[in-house]
C-alpha positions as CSV (number, residue, x, y, z in Angstrom):
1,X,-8.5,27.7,-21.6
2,X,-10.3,30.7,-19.6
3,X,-11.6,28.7,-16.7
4,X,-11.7,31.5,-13.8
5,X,-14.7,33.3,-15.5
6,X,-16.5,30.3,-16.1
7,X,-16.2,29.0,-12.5
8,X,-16.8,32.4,-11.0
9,X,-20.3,32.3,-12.5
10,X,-21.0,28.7,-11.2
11,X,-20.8,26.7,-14.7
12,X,-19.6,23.4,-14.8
13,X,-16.5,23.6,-17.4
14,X,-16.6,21.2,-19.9
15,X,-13.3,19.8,-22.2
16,X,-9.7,19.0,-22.0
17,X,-7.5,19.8,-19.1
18,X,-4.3,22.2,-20.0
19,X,-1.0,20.2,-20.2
20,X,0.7,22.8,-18.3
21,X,-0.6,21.4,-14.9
22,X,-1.9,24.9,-14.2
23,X,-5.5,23.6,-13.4
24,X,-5.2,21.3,-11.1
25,X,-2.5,23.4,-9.1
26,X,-5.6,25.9,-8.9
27,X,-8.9,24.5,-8.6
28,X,-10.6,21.3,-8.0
29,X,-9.8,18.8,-10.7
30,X,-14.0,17.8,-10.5
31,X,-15.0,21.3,-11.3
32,X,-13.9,19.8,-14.9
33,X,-15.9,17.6,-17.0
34,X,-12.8,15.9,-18.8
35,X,-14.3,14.4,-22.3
36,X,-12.2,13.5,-25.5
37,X,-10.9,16.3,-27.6
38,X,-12.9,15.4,-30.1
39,X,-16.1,15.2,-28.2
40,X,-16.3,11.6,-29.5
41,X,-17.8,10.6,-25.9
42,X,-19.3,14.2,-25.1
43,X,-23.2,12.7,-25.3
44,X,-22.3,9.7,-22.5
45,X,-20.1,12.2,-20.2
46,X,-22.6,14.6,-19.9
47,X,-25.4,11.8,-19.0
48,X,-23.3,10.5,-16.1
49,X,-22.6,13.5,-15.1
50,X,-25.8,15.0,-14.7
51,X,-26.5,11.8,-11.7
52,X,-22.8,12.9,-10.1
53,X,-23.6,15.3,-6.8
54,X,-19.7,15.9,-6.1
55,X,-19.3,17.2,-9.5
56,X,-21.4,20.3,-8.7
57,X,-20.3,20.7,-5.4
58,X,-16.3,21.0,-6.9
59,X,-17.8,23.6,-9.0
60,X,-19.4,25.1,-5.9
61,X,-16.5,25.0,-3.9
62,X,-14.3,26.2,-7.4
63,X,-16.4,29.2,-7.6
64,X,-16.4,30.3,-3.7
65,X,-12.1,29.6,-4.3
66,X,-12.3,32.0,-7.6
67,X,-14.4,34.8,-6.3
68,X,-12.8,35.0,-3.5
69,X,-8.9,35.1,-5.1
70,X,-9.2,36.1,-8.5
71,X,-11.2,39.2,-8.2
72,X,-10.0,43.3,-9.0
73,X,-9.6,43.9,-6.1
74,X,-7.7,40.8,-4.9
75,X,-5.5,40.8,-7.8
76,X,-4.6,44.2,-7.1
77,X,-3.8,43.3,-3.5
78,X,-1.8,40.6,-4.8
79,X,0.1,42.7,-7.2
80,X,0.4,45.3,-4.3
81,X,2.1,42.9,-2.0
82,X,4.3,41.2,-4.3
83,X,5.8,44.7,-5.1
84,X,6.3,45.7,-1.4
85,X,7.7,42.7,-0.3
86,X,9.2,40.7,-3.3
87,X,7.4,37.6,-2.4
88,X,5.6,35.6,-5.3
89,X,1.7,35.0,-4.3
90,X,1.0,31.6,-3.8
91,X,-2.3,30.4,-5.0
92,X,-3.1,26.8,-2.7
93,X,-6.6,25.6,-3.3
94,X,-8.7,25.6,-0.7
């Protein structure tokens, strides 16, 4: 799933979260509209969730968290420090 790129522009993802955990150790588990993975109740989900304020504000806060830690430049910072001090980069939502 290639969530960073869609958050970074503001969208509101849409599908199933990854098993790995890897999400929700990253971003806000609302910036995710979680439906079936067959889309069976894909129609309803997005109904409700067009009257649900918090959703777009996880996205909002999702996107500020992305842009901010997930661009060139801090990805190369990140790599930078990692090789100067041996240290893994810890990536706590914010």
């Amino acid at each position: 799933m290639r969530y960073l790129e869609g958050l970074s522009a503001g969208t509101r993802l849409v599908g199933v979260l990854p098993a790995s955990g890897e999400y929700e150790k990253l971003l806000p588990r609302e910036a995710l509209l979680q439906v079936a993975p067959d889309g069976s109740d894909l129609a309803a989900k997005l109904d409700a969730d067009r009257k649900n304020p918090e959703a777009w504000s996880a996205v909002e806060r999702a996107r500020i968290y992305v842009k901010s830690n997930h661009s060139w430049s801090r990805r190369a910072e990140q790599i930078y420090n990692r090789l100067n001090t041996g240290n893994p980069t810890g990536f706590d939502q914010t």
